[in-house]
LUMTORKE-19840 format. One record per residue: residue number from 1; y, z negated, x of N, C-alpha, C in turn; residue in three letters. Coordinates in pm, 1 decimal. Layout:
REM residues N
{NUM; {Y; Z; X}; {Y; Z; X}; {Y; Z; X}; 'ALA'};
...
//
This chain:
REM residues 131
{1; {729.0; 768.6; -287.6}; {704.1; 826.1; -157.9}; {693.4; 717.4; -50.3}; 'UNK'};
{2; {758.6; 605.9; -60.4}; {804.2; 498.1; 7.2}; {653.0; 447.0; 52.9}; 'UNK'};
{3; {614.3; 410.4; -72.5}; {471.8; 321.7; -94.1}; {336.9; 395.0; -33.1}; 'UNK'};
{4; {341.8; 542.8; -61.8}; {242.9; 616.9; -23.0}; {267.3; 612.9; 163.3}; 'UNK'};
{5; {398.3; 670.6; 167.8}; {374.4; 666.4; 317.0}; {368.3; 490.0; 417.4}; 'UNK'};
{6; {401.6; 410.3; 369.5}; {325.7; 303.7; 451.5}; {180.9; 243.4; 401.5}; 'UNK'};
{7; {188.3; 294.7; 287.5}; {-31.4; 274.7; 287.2}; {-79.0; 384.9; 399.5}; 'UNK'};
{8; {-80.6; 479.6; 414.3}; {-121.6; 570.6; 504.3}; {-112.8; 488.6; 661.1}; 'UNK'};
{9; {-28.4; 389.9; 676.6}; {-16.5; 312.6; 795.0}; {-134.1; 243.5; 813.0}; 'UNK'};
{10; {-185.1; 151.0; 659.8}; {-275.3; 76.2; 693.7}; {-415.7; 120.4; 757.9}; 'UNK'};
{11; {-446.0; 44.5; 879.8}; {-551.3; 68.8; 966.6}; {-643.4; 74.7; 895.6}; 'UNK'};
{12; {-750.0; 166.4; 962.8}; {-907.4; 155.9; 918.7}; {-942.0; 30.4; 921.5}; 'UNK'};
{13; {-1019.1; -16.8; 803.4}; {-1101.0; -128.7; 801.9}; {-1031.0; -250.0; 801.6}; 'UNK'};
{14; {-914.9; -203.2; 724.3}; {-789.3; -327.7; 665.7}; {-781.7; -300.3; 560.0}; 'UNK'};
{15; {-694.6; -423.4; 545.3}; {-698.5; -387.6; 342.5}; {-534.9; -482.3; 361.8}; 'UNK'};
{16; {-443.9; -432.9; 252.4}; {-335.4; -573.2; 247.6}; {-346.2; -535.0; 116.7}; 'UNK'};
{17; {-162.9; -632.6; 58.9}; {-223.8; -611.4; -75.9}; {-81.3; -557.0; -169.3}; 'UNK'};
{18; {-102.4; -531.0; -260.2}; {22.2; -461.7; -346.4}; {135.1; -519.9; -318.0}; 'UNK'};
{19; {131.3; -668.9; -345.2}; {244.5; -675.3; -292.3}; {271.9; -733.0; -179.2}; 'UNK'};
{20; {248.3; -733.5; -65.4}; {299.1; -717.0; 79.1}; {349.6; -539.3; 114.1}; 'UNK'};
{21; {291.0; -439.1; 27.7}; {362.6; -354.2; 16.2}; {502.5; -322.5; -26.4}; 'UNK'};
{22; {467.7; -382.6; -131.5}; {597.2; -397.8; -244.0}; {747.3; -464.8; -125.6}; 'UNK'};
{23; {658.7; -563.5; -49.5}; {798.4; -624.6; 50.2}; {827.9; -559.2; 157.7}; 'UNK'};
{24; {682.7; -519.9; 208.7}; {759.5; -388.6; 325.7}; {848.7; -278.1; 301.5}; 'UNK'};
{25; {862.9; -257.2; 170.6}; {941.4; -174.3; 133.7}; {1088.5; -167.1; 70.6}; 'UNK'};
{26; {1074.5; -313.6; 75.2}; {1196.9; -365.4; -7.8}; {1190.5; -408.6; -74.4}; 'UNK'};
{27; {1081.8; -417.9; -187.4}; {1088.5; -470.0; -335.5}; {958.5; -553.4; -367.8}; 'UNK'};
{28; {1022.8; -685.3; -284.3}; {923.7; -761.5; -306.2}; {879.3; -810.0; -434.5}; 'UNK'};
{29; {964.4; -790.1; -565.7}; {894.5; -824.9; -694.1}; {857.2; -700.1; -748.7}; 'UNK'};
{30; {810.3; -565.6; -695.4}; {737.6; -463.3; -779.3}; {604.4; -457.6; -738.0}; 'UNK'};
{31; {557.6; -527.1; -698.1}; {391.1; -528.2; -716.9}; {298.3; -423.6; -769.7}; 'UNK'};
{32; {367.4; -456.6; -908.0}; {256.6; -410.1; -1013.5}; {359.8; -229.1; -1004.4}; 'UNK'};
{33; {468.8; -219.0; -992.1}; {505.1; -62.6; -941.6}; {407.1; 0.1; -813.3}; 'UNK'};
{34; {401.8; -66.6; -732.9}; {313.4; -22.4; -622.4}; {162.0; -16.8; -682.8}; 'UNK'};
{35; {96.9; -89.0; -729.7}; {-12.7; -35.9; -854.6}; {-26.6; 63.7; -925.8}; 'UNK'};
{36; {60.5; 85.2; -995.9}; {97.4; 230.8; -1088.2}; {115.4; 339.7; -997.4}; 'UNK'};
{37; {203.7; 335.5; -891.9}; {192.7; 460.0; -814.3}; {46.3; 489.5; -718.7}; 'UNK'};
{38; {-21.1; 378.1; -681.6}; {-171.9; 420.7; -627.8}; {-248.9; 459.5; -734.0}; 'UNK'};
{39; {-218.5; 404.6; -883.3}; {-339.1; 459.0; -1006.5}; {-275.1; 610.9; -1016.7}; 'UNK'};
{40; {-195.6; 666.7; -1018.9}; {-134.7; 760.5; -1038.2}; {-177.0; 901.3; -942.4}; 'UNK'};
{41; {-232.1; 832.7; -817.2}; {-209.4; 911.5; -700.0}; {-323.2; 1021.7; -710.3}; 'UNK'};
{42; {-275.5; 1140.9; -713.0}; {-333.7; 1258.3; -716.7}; {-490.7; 1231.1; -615.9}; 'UNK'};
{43; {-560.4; 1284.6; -610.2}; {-702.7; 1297.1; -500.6}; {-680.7; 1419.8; -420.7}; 'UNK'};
{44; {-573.9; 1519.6; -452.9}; {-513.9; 1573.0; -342.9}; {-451.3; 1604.5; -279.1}; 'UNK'};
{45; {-364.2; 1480.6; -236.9}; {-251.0; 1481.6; -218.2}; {-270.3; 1498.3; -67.2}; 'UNK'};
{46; {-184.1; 1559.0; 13.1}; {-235.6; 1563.9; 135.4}; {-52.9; 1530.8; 216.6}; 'UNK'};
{47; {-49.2; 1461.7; 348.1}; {-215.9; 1371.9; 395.7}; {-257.5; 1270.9; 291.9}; 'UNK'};
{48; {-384.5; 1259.1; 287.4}; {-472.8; 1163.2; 197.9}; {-380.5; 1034.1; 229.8}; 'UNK'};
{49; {-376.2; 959.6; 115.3}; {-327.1; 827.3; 121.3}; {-479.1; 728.9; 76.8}; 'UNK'};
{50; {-528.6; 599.5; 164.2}; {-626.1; 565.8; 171.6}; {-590.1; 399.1; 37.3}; 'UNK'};
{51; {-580.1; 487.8; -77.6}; {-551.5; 371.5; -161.4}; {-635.4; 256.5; -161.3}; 'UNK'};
{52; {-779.5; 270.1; -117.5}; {-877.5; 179.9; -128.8}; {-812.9; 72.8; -38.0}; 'UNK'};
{53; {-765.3; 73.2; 34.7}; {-706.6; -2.6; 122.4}; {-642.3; -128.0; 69.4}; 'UNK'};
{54; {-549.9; -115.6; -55.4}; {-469.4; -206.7; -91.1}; {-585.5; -265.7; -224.4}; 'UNK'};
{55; {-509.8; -392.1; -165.2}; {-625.0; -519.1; -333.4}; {-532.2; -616.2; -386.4}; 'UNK'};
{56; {-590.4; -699.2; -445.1}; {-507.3; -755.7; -519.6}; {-483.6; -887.6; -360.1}; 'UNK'};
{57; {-352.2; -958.6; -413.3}; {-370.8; -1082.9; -279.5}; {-409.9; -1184.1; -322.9}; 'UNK'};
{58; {-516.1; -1227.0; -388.6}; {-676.5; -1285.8; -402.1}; {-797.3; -1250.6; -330.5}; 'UNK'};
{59; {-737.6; -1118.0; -312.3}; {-878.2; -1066.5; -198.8}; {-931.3; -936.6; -305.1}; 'UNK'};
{60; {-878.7; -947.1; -468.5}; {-999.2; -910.6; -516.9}; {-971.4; -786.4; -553.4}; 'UNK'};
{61; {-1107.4; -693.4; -558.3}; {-1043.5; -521.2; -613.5}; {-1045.8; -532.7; -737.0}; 'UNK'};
{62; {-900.8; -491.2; -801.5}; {-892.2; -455.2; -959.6}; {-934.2; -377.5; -1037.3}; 'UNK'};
{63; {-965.9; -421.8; -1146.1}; {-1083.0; -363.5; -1213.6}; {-963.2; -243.7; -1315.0}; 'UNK'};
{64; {-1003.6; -136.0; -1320.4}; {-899.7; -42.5; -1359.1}; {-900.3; -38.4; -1510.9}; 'UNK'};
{65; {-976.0; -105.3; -1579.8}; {-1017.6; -109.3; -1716.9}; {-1119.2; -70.5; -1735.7}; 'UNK'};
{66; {-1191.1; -130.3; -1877.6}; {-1297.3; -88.9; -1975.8}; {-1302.7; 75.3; -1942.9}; 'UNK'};
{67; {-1447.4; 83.6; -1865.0}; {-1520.0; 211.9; -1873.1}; {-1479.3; 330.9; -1774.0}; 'UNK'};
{68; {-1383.9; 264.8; -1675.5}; {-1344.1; 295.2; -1563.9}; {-1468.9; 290.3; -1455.8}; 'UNK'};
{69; {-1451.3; 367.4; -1314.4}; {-1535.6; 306.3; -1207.9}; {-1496.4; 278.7; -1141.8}; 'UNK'};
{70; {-1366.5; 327.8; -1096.1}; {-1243.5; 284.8; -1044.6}; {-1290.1; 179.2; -924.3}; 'UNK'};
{71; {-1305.3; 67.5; -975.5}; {-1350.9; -75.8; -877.0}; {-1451.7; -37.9; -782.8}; 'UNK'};
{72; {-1550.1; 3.8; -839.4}; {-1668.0; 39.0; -791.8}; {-1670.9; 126.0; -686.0}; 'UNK'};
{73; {-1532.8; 214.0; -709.1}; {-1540.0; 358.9; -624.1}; {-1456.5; 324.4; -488.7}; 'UNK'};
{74; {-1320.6; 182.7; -540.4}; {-1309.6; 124.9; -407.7}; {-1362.5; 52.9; -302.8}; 'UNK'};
{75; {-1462.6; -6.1; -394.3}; {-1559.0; -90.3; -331.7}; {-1646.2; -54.7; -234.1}; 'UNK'};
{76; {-1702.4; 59.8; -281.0}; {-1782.4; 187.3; -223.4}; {-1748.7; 260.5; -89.2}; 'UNK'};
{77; {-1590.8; 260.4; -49.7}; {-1499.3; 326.9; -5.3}; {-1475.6; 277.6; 92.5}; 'UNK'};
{78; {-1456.9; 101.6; 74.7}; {-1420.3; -8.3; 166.2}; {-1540.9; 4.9; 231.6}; 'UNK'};
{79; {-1635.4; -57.7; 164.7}; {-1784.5; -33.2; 216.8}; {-1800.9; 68.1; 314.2}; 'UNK'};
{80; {-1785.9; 195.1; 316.5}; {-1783.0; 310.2; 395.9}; {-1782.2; 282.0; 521.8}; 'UNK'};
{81; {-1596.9; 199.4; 535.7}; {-1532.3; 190.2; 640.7}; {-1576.2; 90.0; 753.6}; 'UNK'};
{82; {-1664.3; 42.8; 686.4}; {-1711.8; -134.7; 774.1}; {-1661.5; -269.8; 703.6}; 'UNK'};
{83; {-1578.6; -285.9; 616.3}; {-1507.9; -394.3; 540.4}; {-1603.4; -441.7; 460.7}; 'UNK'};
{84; {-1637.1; -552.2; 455.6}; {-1714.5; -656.8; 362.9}; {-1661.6; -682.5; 258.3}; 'UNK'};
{85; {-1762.4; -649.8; 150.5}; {-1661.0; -651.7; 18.9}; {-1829.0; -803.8; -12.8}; 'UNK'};
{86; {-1788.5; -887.4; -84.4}; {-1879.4; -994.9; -158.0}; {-1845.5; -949.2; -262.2}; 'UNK'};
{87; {-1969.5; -1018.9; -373.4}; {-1946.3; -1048.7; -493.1}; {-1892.3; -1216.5; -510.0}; 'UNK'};
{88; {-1812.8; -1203.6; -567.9}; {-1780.9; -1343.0; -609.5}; {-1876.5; -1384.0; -708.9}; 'UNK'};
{89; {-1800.7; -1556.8; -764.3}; {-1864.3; -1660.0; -844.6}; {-1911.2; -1605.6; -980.0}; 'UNK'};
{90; {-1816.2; -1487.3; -980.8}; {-1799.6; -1470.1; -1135.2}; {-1784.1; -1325.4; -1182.9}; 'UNK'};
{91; {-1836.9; -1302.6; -1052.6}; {-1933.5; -1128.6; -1021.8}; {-1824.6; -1035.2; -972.3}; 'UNK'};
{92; {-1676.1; -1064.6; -924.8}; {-1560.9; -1001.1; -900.7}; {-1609.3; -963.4; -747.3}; 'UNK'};
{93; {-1572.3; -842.7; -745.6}; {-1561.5; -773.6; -572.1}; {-1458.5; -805.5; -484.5}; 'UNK'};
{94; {-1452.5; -902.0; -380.5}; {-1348.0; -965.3; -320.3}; {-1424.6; -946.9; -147.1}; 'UNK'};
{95; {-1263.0; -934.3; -91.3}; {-1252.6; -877.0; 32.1}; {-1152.0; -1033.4; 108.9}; 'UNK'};
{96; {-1267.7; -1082.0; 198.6}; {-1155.1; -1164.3; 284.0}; {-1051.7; -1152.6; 344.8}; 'UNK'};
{97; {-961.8; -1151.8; 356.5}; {-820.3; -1083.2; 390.8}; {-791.5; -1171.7; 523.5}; 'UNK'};
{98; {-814.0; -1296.5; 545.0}; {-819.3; -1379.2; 681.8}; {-883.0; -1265.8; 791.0}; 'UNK'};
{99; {-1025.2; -1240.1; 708.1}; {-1062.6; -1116.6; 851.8}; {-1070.0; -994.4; 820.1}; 'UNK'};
{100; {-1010.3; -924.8; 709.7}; {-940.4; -788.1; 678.8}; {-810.1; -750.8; 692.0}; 'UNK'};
{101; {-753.9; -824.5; 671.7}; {-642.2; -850.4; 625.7}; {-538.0; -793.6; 700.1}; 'UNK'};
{102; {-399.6; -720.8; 693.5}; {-345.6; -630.7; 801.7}; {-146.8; -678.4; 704.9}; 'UNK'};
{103; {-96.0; -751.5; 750.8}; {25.1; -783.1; 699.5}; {144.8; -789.4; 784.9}; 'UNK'};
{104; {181.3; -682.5; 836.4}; {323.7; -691.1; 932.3}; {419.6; -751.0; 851.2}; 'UNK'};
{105; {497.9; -782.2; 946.7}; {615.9; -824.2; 882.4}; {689.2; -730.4; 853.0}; 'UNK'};
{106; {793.6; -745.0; 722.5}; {882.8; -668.8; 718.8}; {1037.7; -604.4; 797.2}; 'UNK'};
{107; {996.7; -477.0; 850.0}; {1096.0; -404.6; 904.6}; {1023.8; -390.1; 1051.7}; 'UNK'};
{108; {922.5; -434.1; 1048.4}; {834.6; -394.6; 1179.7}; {761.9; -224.4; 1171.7}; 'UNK'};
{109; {756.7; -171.4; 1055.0}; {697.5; -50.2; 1047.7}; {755.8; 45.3; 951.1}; 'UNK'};
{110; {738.6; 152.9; 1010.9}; {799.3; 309.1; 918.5}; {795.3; 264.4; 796.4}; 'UNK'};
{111; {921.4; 252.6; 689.9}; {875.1; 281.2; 540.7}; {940.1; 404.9; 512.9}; 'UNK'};
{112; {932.3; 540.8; 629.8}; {970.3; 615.5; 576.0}; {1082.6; 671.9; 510.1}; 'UNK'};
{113; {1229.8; 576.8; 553.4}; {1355.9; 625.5; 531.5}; {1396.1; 695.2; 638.8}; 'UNK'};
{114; {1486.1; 773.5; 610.6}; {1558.7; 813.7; 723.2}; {1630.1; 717.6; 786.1}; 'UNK'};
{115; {1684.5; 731.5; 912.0}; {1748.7; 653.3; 1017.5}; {1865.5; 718.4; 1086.8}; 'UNK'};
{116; {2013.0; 666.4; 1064.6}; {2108.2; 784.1; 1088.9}; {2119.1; 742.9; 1226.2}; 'UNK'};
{117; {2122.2; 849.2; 1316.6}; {2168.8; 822.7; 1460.7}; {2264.1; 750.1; 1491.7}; 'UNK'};
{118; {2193.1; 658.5; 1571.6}; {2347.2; 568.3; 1664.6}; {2509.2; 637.9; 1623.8}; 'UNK'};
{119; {2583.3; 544.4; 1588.7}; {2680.5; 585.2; 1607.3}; {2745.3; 665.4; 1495.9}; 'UNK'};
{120; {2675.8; 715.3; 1409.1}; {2708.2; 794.9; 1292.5}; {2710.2; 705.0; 1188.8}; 'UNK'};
{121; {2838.9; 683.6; 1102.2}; {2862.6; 576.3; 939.4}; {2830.3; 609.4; 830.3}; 'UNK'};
{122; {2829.5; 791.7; 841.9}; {2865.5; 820.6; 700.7}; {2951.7; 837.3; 610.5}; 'UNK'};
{123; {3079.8; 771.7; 681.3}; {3140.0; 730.4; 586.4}; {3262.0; 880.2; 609.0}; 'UNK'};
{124; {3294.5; 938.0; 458.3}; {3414.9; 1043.3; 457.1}; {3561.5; 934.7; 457.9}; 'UNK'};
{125; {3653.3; 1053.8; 462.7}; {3729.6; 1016.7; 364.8}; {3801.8; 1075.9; 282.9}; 'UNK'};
{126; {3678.8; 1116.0; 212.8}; {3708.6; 1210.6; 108.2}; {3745.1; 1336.6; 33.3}; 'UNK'};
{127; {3736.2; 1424.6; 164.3}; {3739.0; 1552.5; 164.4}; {3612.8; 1606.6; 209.3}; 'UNK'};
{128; {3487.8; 1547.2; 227.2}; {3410.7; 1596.7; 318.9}; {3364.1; 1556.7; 435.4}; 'UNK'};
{129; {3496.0; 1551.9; 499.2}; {3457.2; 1551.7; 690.0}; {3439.0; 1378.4; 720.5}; 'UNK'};
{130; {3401.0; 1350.5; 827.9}; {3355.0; 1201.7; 855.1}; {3525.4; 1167.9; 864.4}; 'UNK'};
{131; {3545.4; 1036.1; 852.7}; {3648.6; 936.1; 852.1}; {3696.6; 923.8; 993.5}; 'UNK'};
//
């Protein structure tokens, strides 16, 4: 839920990348988790989460496997939005991220936890009622 709701942050006609997600969220070594949950992501999930958005941080869109279109359909998508997708050296679809590129720092934006009001710990002691 984490991951979906700060891709939905990323601006039109930005792209960042799995894992600058992965750190806005906390978990700067799940990368490839933040991958699996955009391959995963329903087409109707509402509000739409704009997966095309996120690439690899090479610039380049991942190719989803043998006989997939996957790449093609992000490529297509980016394209839509105004984002320059090239072909690379070696025929890979890559997005400059210097002038796409959209990377807050971490704890600058919603990842979508709750936030307990000023002043409230949490903490019982043990019957229930606050401490």
């Amino acid at each position: 839920a984490q991951v979906y709701h700060v891709v939905r942050q990323i601006p039109y006609q930005r792209v960042t990348s799995y894992g600058h997600i992965a750190k806005l969220i906390g978990m700067p070594s799940y990368s490839r988790h933040v991958g699996q949950a955009l391959k995963f992501l329903s087409p109707d999930v509402e509000p739409p989460v704009p997966w095309q958005r996120v690439i690899s941080s090479a610039g380049m869109i991942s190719s989803r496997g043998p006989g997939t279109d996957d790449a093609q359909r992000q490529r297509d998508a980016l394209e839509a939005e105004g984002v320059e997708v090239v072909v690379g050296r070696t025929g890979e679809s890559r997005v400059d991220l210097a002038t796409w590129g959209w990377f807050p720092a971490p704890g600058t934006i919603d990842i979508g936890l709750p936030v307990a009001p000023t002043g409230v710990s949490g903490a019982t002691d043990g019957d229930g009622a606050d401490a």
